[in-house]
N, C-alpha and C positions, 0 to 999 in steps of 0.2 A: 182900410181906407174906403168910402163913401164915394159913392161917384160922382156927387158934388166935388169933392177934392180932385178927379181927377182933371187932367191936364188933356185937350185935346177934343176931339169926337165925342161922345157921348157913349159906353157899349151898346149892343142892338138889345132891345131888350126882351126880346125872343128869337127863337129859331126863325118863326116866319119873316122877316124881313132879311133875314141869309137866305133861307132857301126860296122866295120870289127873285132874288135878283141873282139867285143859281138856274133858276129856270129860263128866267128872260135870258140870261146868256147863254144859256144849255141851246135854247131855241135858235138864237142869233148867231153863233159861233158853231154852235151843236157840242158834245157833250165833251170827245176830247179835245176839242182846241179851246175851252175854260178850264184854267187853271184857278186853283185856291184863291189866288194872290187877284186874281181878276172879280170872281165872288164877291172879296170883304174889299175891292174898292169900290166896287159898283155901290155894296152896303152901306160903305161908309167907315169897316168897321180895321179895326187890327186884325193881324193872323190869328194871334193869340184869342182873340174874341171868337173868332170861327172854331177853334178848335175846342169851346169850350161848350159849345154846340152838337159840332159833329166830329167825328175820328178822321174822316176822310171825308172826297169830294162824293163818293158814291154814296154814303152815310146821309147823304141830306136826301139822296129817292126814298132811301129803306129806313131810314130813322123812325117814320108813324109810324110804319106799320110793324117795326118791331117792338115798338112802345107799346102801341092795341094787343100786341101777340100775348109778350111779356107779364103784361096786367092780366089777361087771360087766364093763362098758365099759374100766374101766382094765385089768382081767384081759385082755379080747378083742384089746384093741389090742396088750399086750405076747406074744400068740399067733404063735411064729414060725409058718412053715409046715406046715399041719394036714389034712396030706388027707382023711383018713378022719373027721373032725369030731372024737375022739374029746374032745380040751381044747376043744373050744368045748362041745361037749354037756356035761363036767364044770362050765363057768363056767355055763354054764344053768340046771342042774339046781341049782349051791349057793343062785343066784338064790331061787328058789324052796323051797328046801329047811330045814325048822323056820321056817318062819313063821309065826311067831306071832301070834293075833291081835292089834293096835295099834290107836291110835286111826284111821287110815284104814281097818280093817274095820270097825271100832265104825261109822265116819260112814256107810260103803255101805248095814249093813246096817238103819240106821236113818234114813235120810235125810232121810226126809220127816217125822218125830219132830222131828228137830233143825234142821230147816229150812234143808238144806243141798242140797236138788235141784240149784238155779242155781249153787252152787259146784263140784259136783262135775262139772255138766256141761263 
């Protein structure tokens, strides 16, 4: 089925429009008193459409950055032999390189705002 055919809201069509309106209410409510179900209305979207996103509500802080890890790691592994580091130091550096702030800098640099100390610990 095409999402033309579907019936209703439109799905979001990326992560970012879930995890901005998990943040705005992370911020506004703070982090346990947003449920799921509060996230995909503020979105716009179905449950079903969050979850096709994220596993959970905590998955929307660590999701990049375990996406940035991930890619990492599968770069490093496929590194044939590297004396000089030079391909490990480039997979390092992309790690790191244009990261933009997301909602896991949003929650660090607020944490105790959104009442997220004990999660981030």
């Amino acid at each position: 089925m095409t999402s033309a055919s579907r019936a209703g809201r439109p799905k979001a069509s990326s992560r970012e429009p879930l995890a901005e309106a998990a943040c705005e209410l992370f911020l506004g409510r703070g982090y346990a008193s947003t449920s799921v179900a509060d996230i995909t209305q503020r979105a716009g979207v179905s449950r079903s459409s969050f979850f096709n996103y994220f596993s959970s509500k905590s998955d929307v802080l660590w999701s990049g950055l375990d996406d940035r890890i991930g890619r990492a790691v599968d770069d490093l592994v496929a590194v044939p032999e590297d004396r000089d580091g030079r391909e490990v130091r480039r997979i390092l550096s992309a790690l790191v390189e244009d990261f933009a702030p997301d909602s896991l800098a949003l929650a660090m640099n607020n944490s105790s705002a959104l009442g997220l100390d004990a999660e981030l610990e």
